[in-house]
Each structure stands twice: as structure tokens, then as C-alpha cells.
C-alpha positions in Angstrom: -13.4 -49.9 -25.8 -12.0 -50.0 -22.6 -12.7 -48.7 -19.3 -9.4 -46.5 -19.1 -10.7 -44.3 -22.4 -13.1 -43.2 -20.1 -11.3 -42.5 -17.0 -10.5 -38.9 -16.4 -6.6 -38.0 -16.8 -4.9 -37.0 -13.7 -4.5 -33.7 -13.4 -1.0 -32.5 -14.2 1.0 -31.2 -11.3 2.8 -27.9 -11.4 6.4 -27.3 -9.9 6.9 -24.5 -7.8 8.7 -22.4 -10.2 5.5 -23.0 -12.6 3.1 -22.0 -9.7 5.0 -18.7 -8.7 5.0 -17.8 -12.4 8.4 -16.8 -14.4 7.8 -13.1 -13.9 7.9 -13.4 -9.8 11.0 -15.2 -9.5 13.0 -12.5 -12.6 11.6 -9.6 -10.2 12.5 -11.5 -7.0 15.9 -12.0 -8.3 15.9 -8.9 -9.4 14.9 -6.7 -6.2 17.5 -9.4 -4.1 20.4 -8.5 -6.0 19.6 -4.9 -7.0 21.3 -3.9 -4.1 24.8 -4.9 -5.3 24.8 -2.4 -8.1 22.5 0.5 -6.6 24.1 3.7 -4.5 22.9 4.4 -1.0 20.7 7.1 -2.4 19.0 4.3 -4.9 18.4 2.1 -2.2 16.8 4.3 0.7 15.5 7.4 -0.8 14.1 5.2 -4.4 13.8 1.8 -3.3 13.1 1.9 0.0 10.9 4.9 -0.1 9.3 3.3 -3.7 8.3 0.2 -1.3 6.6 2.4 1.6 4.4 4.0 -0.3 3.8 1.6 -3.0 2.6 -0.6 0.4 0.1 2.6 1.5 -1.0 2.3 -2.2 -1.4 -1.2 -1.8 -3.9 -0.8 1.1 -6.1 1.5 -1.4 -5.6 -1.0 -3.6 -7.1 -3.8 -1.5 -10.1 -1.4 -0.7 -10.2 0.2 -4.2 -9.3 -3.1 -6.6 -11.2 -5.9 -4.8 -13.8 -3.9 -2.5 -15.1 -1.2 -4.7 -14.5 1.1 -1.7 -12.3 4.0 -2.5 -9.9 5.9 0.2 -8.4 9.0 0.8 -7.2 8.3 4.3 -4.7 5.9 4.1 -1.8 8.2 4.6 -3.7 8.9 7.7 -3.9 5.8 8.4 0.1 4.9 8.2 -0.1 8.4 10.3 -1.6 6.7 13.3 1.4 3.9 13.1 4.7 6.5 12.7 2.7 8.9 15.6 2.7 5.7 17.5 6.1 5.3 17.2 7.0 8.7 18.4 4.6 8.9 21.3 5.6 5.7 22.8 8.7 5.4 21.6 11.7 7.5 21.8 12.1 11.3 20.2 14.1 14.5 20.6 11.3 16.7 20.7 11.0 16.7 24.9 7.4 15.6 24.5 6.1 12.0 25.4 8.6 9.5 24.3 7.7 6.7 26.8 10.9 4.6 25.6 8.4 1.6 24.7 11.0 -0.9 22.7 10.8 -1.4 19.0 9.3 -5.0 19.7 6.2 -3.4 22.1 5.9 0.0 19.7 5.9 -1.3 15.9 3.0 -3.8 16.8 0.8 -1.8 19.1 1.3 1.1 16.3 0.1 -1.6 13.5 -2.8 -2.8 15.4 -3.6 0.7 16.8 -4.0 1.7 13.0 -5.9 -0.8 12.2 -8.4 -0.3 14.5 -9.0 3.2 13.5 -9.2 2.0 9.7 -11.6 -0.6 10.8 -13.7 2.4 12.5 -13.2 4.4 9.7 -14.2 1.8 7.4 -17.4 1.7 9.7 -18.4 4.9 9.3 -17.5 4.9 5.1 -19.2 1.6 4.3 -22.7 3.1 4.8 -22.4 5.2 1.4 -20.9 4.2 -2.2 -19.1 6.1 -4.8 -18.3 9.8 -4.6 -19.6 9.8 -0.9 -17.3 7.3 0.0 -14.4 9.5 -1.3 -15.6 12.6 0.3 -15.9 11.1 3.5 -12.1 9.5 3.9 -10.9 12.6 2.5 -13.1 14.6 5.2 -11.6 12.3 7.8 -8.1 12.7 6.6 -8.5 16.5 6.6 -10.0 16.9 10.0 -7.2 14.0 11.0 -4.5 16.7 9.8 -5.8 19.7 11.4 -6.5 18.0 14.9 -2.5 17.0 14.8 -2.0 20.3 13.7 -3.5 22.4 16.3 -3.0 20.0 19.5 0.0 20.3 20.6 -0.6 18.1 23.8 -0.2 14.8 22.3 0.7 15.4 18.6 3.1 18.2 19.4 1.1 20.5 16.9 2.7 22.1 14.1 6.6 20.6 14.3 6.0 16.8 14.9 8.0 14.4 16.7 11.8 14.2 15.1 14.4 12.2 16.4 13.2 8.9 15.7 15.4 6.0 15.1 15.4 2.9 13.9 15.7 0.1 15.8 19.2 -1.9 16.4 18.8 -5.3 16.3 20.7 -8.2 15.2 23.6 -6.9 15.2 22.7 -4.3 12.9 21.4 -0.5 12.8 18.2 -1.1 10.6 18.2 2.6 9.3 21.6 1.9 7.6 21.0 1.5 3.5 21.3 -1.9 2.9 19.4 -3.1 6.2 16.5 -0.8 5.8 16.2 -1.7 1.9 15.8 -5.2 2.7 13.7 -4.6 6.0 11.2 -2.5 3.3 11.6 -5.7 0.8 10.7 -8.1 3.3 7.7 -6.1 4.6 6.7 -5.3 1.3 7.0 -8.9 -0.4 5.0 -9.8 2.6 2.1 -7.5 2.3 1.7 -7.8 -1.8 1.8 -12.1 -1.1 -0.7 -11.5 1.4 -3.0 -9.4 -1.2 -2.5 -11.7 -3.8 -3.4 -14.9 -1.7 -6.3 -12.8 0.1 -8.1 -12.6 -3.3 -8.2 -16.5 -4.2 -9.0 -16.7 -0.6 -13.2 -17.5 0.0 -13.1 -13.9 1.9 -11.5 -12.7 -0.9 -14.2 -13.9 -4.0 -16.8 -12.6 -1.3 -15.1 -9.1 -1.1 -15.1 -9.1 -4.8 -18.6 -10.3 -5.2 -19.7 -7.6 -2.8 -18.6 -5.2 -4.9 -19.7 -6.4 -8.0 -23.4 -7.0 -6.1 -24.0 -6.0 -2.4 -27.6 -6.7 -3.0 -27.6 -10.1 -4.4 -24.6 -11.1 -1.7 -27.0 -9.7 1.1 -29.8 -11.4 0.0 -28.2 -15.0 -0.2 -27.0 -14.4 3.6 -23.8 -12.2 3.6 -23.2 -9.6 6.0 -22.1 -7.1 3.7 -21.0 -4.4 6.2 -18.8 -6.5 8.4 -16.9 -7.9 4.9 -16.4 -4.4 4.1 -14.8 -3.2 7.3 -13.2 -6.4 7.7 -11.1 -5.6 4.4 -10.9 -1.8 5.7 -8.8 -3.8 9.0 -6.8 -5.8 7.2 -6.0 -2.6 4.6 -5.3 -1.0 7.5 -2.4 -3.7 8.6 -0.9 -3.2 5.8 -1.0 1.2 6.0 0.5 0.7 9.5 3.3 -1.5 9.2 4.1 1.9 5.9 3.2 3.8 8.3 6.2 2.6 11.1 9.0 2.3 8.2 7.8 6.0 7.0 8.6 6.8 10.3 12.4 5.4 10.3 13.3 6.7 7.2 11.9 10.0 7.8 13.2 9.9 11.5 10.1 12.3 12.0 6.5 12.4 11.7 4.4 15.9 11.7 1.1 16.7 10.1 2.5 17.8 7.0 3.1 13.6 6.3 -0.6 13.2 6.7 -1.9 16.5 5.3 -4.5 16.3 2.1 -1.8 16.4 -0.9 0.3 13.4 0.7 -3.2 11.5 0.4 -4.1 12.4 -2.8 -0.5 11.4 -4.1 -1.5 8.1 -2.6 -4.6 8.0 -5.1 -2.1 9.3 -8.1 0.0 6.2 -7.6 -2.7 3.6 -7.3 -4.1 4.7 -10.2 -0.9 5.3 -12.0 0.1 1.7 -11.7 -3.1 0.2 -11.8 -5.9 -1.0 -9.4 -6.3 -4.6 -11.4 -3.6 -6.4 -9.4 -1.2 -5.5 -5.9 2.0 -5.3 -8.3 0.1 -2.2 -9.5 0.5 -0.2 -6.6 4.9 -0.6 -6.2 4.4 0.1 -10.1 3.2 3.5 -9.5 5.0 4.2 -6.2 8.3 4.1 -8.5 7.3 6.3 -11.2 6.0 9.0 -8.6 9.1 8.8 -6.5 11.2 9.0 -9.0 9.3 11.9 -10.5 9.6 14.0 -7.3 13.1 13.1 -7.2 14.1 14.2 -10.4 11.7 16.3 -12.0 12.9 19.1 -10.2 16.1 19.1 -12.2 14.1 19.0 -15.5 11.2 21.6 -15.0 12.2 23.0 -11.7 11.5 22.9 -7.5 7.9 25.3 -8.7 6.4 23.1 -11.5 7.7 19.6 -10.6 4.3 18.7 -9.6 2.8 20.0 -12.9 4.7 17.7 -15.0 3.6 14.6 -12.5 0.1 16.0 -12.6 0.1 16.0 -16.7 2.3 12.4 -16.9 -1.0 11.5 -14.7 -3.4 12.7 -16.9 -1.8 11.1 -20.2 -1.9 8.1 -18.5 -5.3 7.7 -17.2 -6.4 8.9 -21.0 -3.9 6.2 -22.5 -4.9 3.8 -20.1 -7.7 4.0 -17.6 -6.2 0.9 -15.9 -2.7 2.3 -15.9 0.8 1.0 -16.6 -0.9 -2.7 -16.1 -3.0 -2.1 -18.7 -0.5 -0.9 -20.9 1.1 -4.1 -20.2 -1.9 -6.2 -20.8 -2.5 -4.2 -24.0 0.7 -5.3 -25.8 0.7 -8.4 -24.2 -2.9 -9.5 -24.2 -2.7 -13.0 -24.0 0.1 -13.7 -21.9 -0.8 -15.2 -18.6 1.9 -17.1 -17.6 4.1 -14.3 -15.5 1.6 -14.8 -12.7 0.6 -11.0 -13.4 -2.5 -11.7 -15.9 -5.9 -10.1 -14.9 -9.4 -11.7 -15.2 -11.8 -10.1 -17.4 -13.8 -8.8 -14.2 -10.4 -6.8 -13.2 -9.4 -8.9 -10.6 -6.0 -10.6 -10.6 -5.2 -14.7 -10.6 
């Protein structure tokens, strides 16, 4: 016998294409071209908006899915961004408007939020389960009323309105097909960014943390700065929704931050699924097109009855929503890069 039966083999190198996994590239492909056979409607008010709040989901998500840590104040989170954006941008409300440009505005309104989630992360971190959940939705409550009632900076009751998108390029990014692929390119950004944060090492340690805070604490991790660390980067993500929310509204006011906009957040995280970030766009696209339609089948007074009963069916079906119904017919299929580990967390 030979000393090459007992050398290990090399391990096999994957292409690209492998690596990315067949189901990426078919819904890349997909989402590129799905602008050549979609209306202007499709593309801003389903797509577009699909991928803003599928990206706040996303941030719940990361907090929810990998850190155990459950939020209700990431639609006050994106509010901090789009307020931002009004204040030191431009608006045609006579208040404020400093006429920062885009470049300046978008960036100090995406840091600016994440600060505040990193402080609100600060304050959440210090209790688990239900008293997590009542504390972001006591800060997103007292968030809306404060904007509400002061109408020196937030311009109270009727917002900021007038807000445009920037021109750049050549191009007017509020424009349909521009702003789709503005909200595709932050989007595939922020979901590649999830999915490489949780092979990452502070990824595994988020995800140990929440499966045992103790045990992690007691081998030498500081538990609390991991947590709000994840509540920063969750809030990069809120704030860059939060600025395109802005655009395609062309407003912000406190009703885009008041409690039933958060809780709608919740609805589609769990609706798609908390086990992996393609969960999140899953159930922003089922909601959206819910509110968009629904209407027209049960009327403008019970629209949200019918999304509130498709909600409960689903979390009854399925507790880990449409990607467990996936997983459930297709149990052992791993190779469209969307398979989940047995712990809940993605690959």
C-alpha cells in the first residue's frame, strides 16, 4: 500500500456560479430584467416599495433571526433617516430645509439613524423577551407623538412634503426605472451584507449569544456591546429604507412612523420568515401587494382584516413562514443557497 492511499484528497473547488447557488443567480436574473415587462406602477409602487420595506424588515430580521432581540422601532428608525432628509435637505413646507446635497444628506441621515438604534439598542439589551418588545414599541410610540406634537423641528402633525430625489448621472432617480434599480442595488446590497454577516465570526457570536448569553459571557464575550453592535449595524440598514421611503413618498410625517406602520413591519418579517434575509423581501411582497389590492376584493374598510387573517393562517401553517413552507415541500434541497440549518440560521 502506498503512501498516496493515505493522503487526503484535495478538496474540490467550487465555481462561482456553484458558490452563489442556482437560486441567486434565477432571482438575480429575474429582478434585472423584470423591469422590461413590468408597468411604471409595478416597478415603483410594488417593486420598489416591496424592496423598502422588505429592507426595514430585514433590519428586524438581523435583530430578530440572528440576535434573539425582537423590535418594534425600526420604522422609527428609517424615520430618523427620511426626517433627516427633509430637515437638511430641501422641502416645500417653509420649515428648515437647509439645502444640504443628496451626497452630505443621505449619509449623515444613515449614520444619524444608526446611532439612535445603537442607543436604542442600549437601553433594550438589558431585558429579554416580551420586555424587549414592549420597550421598542414604547420607544416607537413616544417617537411618534414627540414628532407629532413639535412642530419646531418635525413640523408637527403635516410632515415635511416636497422632497425630491436626487438628479444625478444624468438621470432623475425618482423616475420608475431609475428608482427601481436604485431600491435593487441598495437592497441586493443590504440582504449580501446579512447573509455574509452571519458566516462572519461576529456573526456565529451574535448567534451564540442568543442561543446562550450566559455561557458566551462566561468564556469572555461582552454580551451587551455584540448586541448593540448588531442594533448599529441593523440600524444602517433601517436608514438607508428609511432615505428611499423618503423619495418615493416625497414626504415624511408621523403617520410613516406611527405604531401600525411598525407593527406591519413585524407582520412581514414574520410572514416571510425570520430563518434567512430573503425572508424579509418575501413578506414585504405579499403585504404590499395585499394593501394594494385587497381593497378591490373586500373593500378600503376591511382590507386590513383580510391581511390580518392571511397572517394568522400563516403563522398556524407555518410558524416560520413562507420559508418554511418552502423548506417543508422541499426539505432536503440545499443547493439554491436558501437552505436553513437546523438551529434556524441560514448557510
Amino acid at each position: 500500500m502506498t503512501l498516496a492511499a493515505f493522503t487526503p484528497a484535495a478538496p474540490v473547488r467550487k465555481s462561482w456560479f456553484e458558490r452563489l447557488g442556482i437560486g441567486h443567480v434565477l432571482l438575480g436574473a429575474f429582478l434585472l430584467l423584470y423591469p422590461l415587462i413590468a408597468s411604471d406602477f409595478f416597478l415603483t409602487t410594488i417593486g420598489g416599495y416591496s424592496m423598502i420595506l422588505g429592507m426595514i424588515a430585514l433590519s428586524l430580521m438581523l435583530l430578530a433571526g440572528y440576535g434573539g432581540m425582537v423590535s418594534l422601532a425600526q420604522i422609527t428608525i428609517a424615520g430618523v433617516a427620511a426626517y433627516v432628509i427633509a430637515i437638511f435637505g430641501e422641502n416645500n413646507s417653509n420649515v428648515h430645509g437647509f439645502g444640504w446635497p443628496w451626497w452630505i444628506a443621505a449619509p449623515f441621515g444613515i449614520f444619524l439613524a444608526a446611532l439612535f438604534s445603537a442607543m436604542f439598542g442600549w437601553i433594550a439589551v438589558r431585558t429579554e423577551g416580551i420586555y424587549t418588545i414592549m420597550i421598542t414599541l414604547a420607544i416607537a410610540t413616544a417617537s411618534f407623538y414627540f414628532a407629532q406634537q413639535n412642530y419646531t423641528l418635525f413640523n408637527g402633525f403635516p410632515g415635511y412634503s416636497g422632497l425630491r430625489a436626487p438628479e444625478a448621472f444624468g438621470l432623475y432617480w425618482r423616475e420608475p426605472r431609475p428608482f427601481y434599480y436604485l431600491c435593487l442595488a441598495c437592497a441586493a446590497l443590504a440582504y449580501a451584507a446579512v447573509l455574509y454577516g452571519s458566516r462572519s465570526t461576529f456573526g456565529l457570536t451574535l448567534q451564540a449569544i442568543r442561543d446562550n448569553p450566559r455561557r458566551m459571557r462566561a468564556i469572555g464575550y461582552d454580551v451587551t456591546a455584540h448586541k448593540v453592535f448588531a442594533w448599529f449595524l441593523s440600524g444602517l440598514i433601517a436608514g438607508t429604507a428609511g432615505v428611499l421611503l423618503a423619495w418615493f413618498n416625497g414626504r415624511i410625517s408621523p403617520g410613516t412612523i406611527a405604531v401600525g406602520p411598525a407593527i406591519n413591519i413585524l407582520i412581514i418579517a414574520i410572514i416571510g420568515g425570520l430563518r434567512h434575509p430573503i425572508g424579509p423581501f418575501l413578506g414585504a411582497v405579499v403585504v404590499v401587494l395585499m394593501q394594494t389590492f385587497a381593497i378591490d376584493i373586500v373593500g378600503a374598510e376591511r382590507f386590513n382584516t383580510l391581511i390580518g387573517l392571511f397572517f394568522l393562517v400563516i403563522v398556524f401553517v407555518s410558524p416560520d413562514g413562507i420559508l418554511g413552507l418552502w423548506e417543508r415541500f422541499k426539505p432536503s434541497q440545499d443547493r439554491d443557497g436558501w437552505h436553513s440549518r437546523p438551529d434556524g440560521t441560514g448557510v
